[in-house]
C-alpha positions in Angstrom: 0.0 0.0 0.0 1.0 3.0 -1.0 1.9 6.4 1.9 -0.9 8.8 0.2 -3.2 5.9 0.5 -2.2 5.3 3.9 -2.3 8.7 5.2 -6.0 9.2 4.1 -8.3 6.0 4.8 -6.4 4.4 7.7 -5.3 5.6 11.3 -2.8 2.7 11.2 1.7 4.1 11.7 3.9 1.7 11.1 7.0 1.6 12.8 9.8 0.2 10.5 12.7 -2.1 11.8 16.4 -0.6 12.8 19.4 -2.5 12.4 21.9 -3.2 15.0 25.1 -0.6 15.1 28.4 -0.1 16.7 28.9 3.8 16.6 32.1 5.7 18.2 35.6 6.7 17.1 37.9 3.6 16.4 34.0 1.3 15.8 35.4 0.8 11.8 38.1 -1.0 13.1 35.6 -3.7 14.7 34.7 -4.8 10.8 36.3 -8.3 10.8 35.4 -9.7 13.3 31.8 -8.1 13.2 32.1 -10.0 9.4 33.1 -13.2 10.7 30.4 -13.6 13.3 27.8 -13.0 10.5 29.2 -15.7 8.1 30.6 -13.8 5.7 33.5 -15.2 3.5 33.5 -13.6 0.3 32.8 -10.1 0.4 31.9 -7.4 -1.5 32.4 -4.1 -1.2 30.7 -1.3 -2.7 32.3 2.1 -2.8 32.7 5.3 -4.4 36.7 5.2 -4.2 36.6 7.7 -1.6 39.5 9.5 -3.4 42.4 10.9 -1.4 42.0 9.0 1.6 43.1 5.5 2.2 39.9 4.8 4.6 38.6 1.7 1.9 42.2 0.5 1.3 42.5 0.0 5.6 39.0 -1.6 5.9 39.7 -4.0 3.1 43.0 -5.0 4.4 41.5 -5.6 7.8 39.0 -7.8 6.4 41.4 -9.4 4.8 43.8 -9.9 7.8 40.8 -11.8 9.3 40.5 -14.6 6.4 38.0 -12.8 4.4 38.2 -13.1 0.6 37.3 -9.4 -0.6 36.2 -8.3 -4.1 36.0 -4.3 -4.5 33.6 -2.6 -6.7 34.9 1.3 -6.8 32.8 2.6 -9.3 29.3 4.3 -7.1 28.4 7.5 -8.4 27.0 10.4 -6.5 23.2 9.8 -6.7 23.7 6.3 -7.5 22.8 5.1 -11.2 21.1 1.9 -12.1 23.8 0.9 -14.1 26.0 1.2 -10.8 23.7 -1.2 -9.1 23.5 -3.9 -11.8 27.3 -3.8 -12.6 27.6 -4.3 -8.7 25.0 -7.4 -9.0 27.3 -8.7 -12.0 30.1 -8.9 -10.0 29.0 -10.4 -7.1 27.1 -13.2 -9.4 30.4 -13.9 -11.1 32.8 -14.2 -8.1 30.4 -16.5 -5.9 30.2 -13.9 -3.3 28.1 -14.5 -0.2 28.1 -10.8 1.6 28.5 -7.0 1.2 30.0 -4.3 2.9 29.6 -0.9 2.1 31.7 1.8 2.5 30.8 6.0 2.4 27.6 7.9 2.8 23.9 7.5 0.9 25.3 6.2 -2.5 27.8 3.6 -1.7 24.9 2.3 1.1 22.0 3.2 -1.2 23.6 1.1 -4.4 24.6 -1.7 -1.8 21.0 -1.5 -0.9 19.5 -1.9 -4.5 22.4 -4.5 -5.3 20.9 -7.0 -2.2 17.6 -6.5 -3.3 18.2 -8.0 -7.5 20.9 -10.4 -5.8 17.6 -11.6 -4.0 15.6 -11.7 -6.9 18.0 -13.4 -9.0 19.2 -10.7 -10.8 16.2 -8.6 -11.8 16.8 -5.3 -12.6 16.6 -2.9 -9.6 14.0 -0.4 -10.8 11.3 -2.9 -10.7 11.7 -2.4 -6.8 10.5 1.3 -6.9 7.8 2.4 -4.6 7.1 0.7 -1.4 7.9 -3.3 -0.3 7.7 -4.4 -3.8 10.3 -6.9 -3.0 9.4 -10.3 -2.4 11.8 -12.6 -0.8 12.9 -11.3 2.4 16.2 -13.3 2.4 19.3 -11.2 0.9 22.7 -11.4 1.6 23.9 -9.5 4.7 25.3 -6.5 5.0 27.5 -4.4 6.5 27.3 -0.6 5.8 30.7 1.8 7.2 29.7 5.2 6.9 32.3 8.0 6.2 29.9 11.1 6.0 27.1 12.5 8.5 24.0 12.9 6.2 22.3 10.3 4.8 21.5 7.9 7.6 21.4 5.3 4.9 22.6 3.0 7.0 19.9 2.5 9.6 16.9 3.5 7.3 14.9 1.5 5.3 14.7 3.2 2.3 17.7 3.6 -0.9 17.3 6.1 -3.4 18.2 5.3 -6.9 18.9 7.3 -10.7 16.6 5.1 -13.5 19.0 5.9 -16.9 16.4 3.7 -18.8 13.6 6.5 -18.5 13.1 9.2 -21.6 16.3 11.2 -21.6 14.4 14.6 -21.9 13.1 13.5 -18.5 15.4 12.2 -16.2 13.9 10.1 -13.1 15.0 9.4 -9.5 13.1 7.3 -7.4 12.7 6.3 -3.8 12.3 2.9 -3.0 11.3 2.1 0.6 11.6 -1.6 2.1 11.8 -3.3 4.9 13.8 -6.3 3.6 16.7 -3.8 2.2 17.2 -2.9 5.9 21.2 -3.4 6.6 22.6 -6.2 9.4 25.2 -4.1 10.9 25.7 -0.2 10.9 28.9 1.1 11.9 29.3 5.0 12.4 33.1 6.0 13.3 34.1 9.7 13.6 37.2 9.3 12.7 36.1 8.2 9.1 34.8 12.0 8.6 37.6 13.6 9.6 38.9 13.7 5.7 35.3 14.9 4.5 35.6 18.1 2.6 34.5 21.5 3.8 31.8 22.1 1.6 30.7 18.4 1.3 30.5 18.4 5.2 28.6 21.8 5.4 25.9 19.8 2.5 26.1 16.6 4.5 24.9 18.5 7.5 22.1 20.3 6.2 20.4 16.5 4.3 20.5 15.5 8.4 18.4 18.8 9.4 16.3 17.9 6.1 15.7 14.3 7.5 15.2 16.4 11.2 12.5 19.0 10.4 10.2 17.0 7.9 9.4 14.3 10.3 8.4 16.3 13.2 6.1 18.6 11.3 5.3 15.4 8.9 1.3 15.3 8.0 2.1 11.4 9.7 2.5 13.0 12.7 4.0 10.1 14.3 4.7 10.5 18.1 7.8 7.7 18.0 9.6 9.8 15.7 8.8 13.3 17.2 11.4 12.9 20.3 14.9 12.1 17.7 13.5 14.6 14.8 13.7 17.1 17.5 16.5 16.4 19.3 18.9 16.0 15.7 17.7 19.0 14.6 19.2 20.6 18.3 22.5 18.8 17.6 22.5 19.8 14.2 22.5 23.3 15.2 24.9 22.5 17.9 27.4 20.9 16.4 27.4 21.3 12.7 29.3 24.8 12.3 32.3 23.3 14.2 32.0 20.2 11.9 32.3 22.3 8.8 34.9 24.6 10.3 37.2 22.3 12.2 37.2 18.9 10.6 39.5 17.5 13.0 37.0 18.8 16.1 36.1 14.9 17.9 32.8 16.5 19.5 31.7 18.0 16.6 31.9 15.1 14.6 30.2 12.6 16.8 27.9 15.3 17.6 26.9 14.9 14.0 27.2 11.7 14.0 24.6 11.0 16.4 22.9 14.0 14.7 22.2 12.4 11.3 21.6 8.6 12.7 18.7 9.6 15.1 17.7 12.0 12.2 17.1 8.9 9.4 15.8 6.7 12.8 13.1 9.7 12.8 12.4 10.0 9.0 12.3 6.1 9.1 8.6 5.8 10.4 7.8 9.6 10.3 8.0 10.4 6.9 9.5 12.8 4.6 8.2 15.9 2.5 8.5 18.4 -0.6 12.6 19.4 0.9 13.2 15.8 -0.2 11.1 15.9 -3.3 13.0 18.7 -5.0 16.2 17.4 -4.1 15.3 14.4 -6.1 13.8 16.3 -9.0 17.2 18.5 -8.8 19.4 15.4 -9.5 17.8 13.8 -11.2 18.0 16.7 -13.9 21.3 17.9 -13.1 23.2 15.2 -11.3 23.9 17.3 -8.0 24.6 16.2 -4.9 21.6 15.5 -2.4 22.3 17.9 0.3 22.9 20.7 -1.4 19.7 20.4 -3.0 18.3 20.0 0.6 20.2 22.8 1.9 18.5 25.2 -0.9 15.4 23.8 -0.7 14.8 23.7 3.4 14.3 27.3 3.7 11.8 28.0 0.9 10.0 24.8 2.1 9.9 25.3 5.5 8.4 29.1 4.7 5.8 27.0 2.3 4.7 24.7 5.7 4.7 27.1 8.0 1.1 28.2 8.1 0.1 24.8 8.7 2.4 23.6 11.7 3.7 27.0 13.2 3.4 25.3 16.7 6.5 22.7 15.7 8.2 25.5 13.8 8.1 27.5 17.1 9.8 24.2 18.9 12.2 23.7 16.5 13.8 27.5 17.1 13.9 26.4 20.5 15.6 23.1 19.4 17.9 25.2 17.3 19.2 27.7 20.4 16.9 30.7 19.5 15.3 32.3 23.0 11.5 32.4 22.3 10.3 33.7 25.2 7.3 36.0 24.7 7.0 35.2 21.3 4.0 33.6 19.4 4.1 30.5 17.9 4.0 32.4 14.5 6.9 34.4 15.4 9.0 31.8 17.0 8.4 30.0 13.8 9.7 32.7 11.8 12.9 32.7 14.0 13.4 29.3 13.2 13.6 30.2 9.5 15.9 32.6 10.0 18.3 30.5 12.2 18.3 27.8 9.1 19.1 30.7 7.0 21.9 32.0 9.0 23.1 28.1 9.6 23.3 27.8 5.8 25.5 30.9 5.5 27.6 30.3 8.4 28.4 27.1 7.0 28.8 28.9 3.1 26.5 26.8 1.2 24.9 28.5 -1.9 21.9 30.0 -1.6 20.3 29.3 -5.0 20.1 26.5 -7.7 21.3 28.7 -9.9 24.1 29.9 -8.2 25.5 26.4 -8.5 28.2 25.3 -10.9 31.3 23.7 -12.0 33.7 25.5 -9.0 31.1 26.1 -6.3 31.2 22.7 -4.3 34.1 19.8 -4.6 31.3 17.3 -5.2 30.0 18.6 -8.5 28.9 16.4 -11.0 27.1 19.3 -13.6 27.1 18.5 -17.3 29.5 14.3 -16.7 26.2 12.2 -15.7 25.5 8.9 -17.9 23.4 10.2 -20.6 23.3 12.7 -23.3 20.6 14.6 -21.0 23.4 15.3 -18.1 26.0 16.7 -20.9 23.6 18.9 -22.2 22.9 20.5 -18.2 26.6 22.1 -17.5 24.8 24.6 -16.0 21.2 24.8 -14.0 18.9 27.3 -16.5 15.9 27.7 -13.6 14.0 29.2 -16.3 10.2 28.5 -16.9 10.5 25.3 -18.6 13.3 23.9 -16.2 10.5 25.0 -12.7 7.7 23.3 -14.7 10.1 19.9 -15.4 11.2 20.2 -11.4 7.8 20.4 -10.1 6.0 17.8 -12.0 8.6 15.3 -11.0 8.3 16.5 -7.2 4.8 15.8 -7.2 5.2 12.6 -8.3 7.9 11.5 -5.9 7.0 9.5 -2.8 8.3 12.0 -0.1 5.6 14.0 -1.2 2.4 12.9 0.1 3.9 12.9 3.9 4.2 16.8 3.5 2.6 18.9 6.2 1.2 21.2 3.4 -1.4 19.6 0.6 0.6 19.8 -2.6 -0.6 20.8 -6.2 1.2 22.1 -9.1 0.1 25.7 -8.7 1.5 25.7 -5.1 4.6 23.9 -5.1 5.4 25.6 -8.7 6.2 29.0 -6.8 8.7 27.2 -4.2 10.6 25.7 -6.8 10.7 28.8 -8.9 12.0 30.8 -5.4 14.9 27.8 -4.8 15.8 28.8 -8.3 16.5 32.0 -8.6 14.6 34.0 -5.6 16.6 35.3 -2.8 16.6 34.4 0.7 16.3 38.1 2.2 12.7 37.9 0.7 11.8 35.2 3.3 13.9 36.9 6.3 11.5 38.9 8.9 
């Protein structure tokens, strides 16, 4: 069953399964032996490369130290492809392999994700998993997922989010899949892996985990398990995440965000998502850019879109996010909320518009070298009439969408991804 059909006949909330995690600086290095008590004796591992560090080079070698046979697929692109997925599935068909182990942050964990779901199908092709627990045998191999950013909370959700290639080039789709079975065996969050995340990547990291923090708690699921961690992230968030950016070698403010974005997914898990999520996946899906920048850029317009319906949350999140409310109204504590996100996304020197994106303003960017002829063709984000029309049909057909606090339509979301194109942030300031 689908959320929007959920969220209107039935009072029914269903609370979605965590995995089990070791979390804590020098936790990676507990990866072999945490693989041999699962069973695993050929593994493979999923990764981006992680270039300029050594991180997957140590982890493999410890694996291997313990008597693990290790096969490396380094190839996961940023907003991983199905093509990524597939070759991944390939590979672990052809060397007999009987585990994974994914290392990095959403797309090394999101492509594992997909890859365990065909593997358990016999090799079908991942997109015919979109949408929600469409796959059908529960039994895929184990996995463990290493995560070397704090954003995605990939690694204790339930849900993997994948690029379709196969779809008309002149309209590019990205797709959600949620499932239960794709949940991974073992999460381990070390610190110490972020310390050689980049600035900028950090900063975008950060804001995807106050993303994952504010849609939940003002989600139109309004699900009380999730209210207590959606809160709570989005006050370490806030805490922590300039000295994260800032001082990469800061222990505190790294775990702080670690904790931040695990108990941030944990809350987005059973509480839902909205429209901040939406456009980020309508973003790269056109223009291949990375996930929480597109949050970053869209949070502020979105929250200013929600506002009227859940100013009462918005009030408790400027609370959550260090702002002194006292003798304010709910209406004006919510607008002090907005303006701590906005000065949180300076602070931490993120770009304020899509359009202000391109080839030198993050280390991440993928503009104009995605897989089709599409992606060469989009060097540069246009945000003109045709390109807000494109963005917002595809948002409200994504499956973050119906768990928005605000009813969405064309003619009202149209606006908010016309303002995270080219409007400017001092319009929404009070």
């Amino acid at each position: 069953m689908q959320v929007d059909e959920l969220l209107k006949p039935f009072p029914i909330k269903e609370f979605h399964p965590f995995p089990r995690a070791l979390m804590g600086p020098g936790s990676h290095e507990m990866i072999g032996p945490e693989a041999l008590n699962l069973g695993f004796k050929k593994t493979l591992v999923m990764t981006s490369g992680l270039r300029g560090t050594d991180i997957v080079h140590k982890i493999v070698e410890s694996m291997r130290y313990h008597g693990l046979e290790v096969v490396v697929y380094d190839q996961v692109e940023s907003n991983p492809k199905d093509y990524n997925v597939m070759d991944s599935v390939a590979m672990y068909q052809e060397n007999g392999c009987d585990s994974f182990v994914s290392i990095g942050g959403g797309s090394s964990h999101d492509a594992c994700k997909g890859a365990r779901i065909s593997v358990a199908h016999d090799g079908r092709n991942v997109n015919e998993f979109e949408g929600f627990n469409k796959s059908e045998n529960p039994k895929n191999p184990p996995h463990i997922a290493v995560s070397t950013t704090a954003g995605t909370g990939s690694e204790t959700s339930w849900a993997y989010v994948i690029t379709d290639t196969t779809t008309d080039p002149d309209n590019p789709h990205k797709y959600v899949a949620f499932d239960d079975n794709s949940v991974t065996t073992l999460a381990i969050d070390d610190p110490v892996l972020y310390y050689d995340c980049p600035i900028d990547y950090t900063a975008q990291c950060g804001f995807d985990v106050l993303a994952h923090a504010s849609e939940p708690y003002i989600s139109r699921l309004n699900f009380p398990p999730s209210l207590g961690n959606a809160l709570h992230a989005v006050k370490l968030t806030a805490q922590h995440l300039r000295q994260a950016v800032w001082n990469g070698q800061d222990l505190p403010g790294r775990e702080g965000m670690m904790y931040a974005q695990y108990i941030a997914a944990q809350a987005f898990n059973s509480g839902g998502l909205g429209i901040i999520h939406s456009i980020s996946h309508a973003v790269s899906a056109f223009y291949d850019t990375h996930h929480g920048l597109n949050n970053a850029v869209a949070l502020p317009r979105v929250w200013a879109f929600n506002m009227p319906v859940a100013y009462k949350r918005f009030a408790e999140i400027a609370e959550a996010m260090g702002v002194d409310t006292h003798g304010m109204t709910d209406p004006q504590a919510a607008d002090a909320a907005l303006n701590a996100a906005i000065r949180l996304l300076r602070d931490v020197g993120i770009p304020e518009r899509f359009v202000d994106v391109n080839a030198d303003s993050y280390s991440k960017n993928r503009l104009g070298q995605g897989p089709t002829k599409f992606y060469e063709q989009s060097q540069e984000i246009k945000g003109d009439a045709g390109d807000v029309d494109r963005i917002t049909h595809h948002v409200l057909g994504d499956a973050c969408t119906p768990g928005n606090a605000k009813e969405c339509t064309f003619d009202t979301v149209r606006p908010v991804v016309e303002h995270c194109m080219t409007g400017d942030l001092d319009d929404l300031l009070t």
